[in-house]
N, C-alpha and C positions, 0 to 999 in steps of 0.2 A: 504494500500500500504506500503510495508515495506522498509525502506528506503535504501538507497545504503548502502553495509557496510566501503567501503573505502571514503565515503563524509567527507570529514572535515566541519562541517559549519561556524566554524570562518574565514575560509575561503572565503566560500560561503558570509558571509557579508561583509569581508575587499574587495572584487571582489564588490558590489553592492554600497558599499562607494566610489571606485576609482569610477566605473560608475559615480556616482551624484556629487563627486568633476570635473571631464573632462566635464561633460553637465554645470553646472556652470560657468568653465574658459571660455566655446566657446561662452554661452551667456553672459556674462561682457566685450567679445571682442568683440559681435554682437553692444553692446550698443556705447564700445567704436567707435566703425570706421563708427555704420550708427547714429548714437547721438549725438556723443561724451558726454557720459555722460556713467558714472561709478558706475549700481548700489550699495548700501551698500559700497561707497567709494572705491569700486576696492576691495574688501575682498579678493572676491572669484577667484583671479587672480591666488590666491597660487594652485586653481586647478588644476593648471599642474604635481602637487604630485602625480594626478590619476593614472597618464601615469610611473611613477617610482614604484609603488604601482602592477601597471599590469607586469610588466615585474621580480621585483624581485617574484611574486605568480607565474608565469608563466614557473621561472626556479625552482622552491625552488617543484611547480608538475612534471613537467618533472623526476626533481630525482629521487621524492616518487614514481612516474609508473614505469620508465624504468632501476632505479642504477639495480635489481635483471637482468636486460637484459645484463647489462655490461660483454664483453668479450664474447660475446654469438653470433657468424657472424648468427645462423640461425636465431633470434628472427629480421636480420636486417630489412626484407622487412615489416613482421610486424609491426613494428617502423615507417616506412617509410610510409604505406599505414594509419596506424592510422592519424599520424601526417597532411601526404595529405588530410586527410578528415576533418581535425579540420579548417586547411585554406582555403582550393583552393577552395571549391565547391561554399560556400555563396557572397565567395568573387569576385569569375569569373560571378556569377549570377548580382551582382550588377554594376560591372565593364560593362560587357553587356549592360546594361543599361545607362552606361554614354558618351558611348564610340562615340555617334554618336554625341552628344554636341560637346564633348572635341575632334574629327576632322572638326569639323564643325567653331568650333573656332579657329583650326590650332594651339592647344595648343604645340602639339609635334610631334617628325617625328616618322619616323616606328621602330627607333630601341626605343625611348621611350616609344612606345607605347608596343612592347615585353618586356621591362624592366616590366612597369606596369603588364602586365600578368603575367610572368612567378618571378617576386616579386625576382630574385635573383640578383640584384645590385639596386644599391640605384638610380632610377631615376632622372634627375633634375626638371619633372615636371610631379606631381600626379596627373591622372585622378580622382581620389578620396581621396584628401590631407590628410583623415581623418583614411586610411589606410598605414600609412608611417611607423607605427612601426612595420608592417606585415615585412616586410623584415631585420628587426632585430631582428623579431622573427624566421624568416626561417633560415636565417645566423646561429641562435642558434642552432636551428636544423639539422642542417649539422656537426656543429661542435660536438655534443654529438652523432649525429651518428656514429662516428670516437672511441669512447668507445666501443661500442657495436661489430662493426667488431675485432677492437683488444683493450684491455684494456689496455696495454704498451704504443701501437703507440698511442690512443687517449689520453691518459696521458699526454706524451709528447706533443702532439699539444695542450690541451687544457692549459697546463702551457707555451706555448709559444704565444700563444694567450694572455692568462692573461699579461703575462709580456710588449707582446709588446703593450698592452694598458695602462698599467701604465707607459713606456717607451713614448709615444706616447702624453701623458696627461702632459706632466714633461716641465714647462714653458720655459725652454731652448729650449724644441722641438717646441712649437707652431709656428716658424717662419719658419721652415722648410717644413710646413704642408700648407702650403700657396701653392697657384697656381701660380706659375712664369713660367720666359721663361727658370730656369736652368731644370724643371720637367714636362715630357707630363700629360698634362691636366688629362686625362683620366686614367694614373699612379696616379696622386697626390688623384683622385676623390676614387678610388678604395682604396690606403692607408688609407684616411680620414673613407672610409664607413668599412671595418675590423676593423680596431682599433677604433672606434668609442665607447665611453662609453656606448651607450645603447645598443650596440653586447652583452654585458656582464651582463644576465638577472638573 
């Protein structure tokens, strides 16, 4: 079998290392909350590196497939149907499957529960908690689609984007970023989940 010719495989291990670092963090939190007890002294807490480790590999391939599509509106659908298949399929499979628990529990109403499907705003409560950075991964994907139709206009948003999460992130602003009675809930929710540091894969 002759291997892929675009496989990077240092990749391919630094993606199987995030894996085993994320399976560690959620079992040292298992130990913590049904134990309380912290195997290996809590080491492997720092797991949560996994999840920083999948998202910068996750924008750094997007580049490497689609920079030559940049500026390119026919390559858009392309893009779009690839992308949809890398998400939505395994994930609507699994989702199905929780979905009569998580109403049975009365976890959330119907608009959260389309949030969970359709993964384009940040829910307040995951039918499958473990899928939460799908939607800032989709968010990404929207945002580099804006390349590919026009490389000017997607330029511009994606430098407006960047800035307003460093803008966003800037400890004068985090009081701002708070839910109060001066900002509709639902405004301040949707500001927080755009500019949100892990939008920025």
């Amino acid at each position: 079998i002759r291997p892929k010719q675009n496989t990077i495989y240092s990749i391919q291990v630094l993606r199987g290392v995030a894996a085993i670092l994320v399976v560690l963090f959620h079992a040292t939190q298992f130990f913590i909350e049904h134990y309380q007890f912290a195997p290996f002294r809590g080491l492997f807490l720092f797991g949560f590196s996994g999840v920083h480790i999948f998202f910068v590999l996750s924008g750094f391939i997007i580049c490497m497939i689609h920079l030559p599509d940049v500026g390119k509106p026919h390559k858009y659908w392309i893009y779009i149907k690839k992308r949809f298949v890398r998400i939505y399929p395994a994930y609507w499979i699994i989702l199905a499957a929780l979905l009569p628990w998580s109403m049975f529990r009365a976890d959330g109403s119907d608009q959260e529960i389309l949030k969970n499907i359709y993964l384009l705003n940040m829910p307040a409560h995951f039918i499958n908690s473990v899928c939460w950075t799908l939607t800032f991964e989709v968010f990404f994907y929207i945002i580099f689609s804006f390349l590919i139709l026009n490389r000017v206009l997607g330029s511009v948003i994606l430098f407006c984007w960047i800035f307003g999460i460093a803008l966003a992130h800037l400890p004068d602003m985090i009081p701002f970023l708070q839910i109060n009675d001066h900002l509709n809930k639902n405004i301040a929710f949707m500001f927080r989940y755009v500019f949100h540091k892990y939008t920025v894969l």
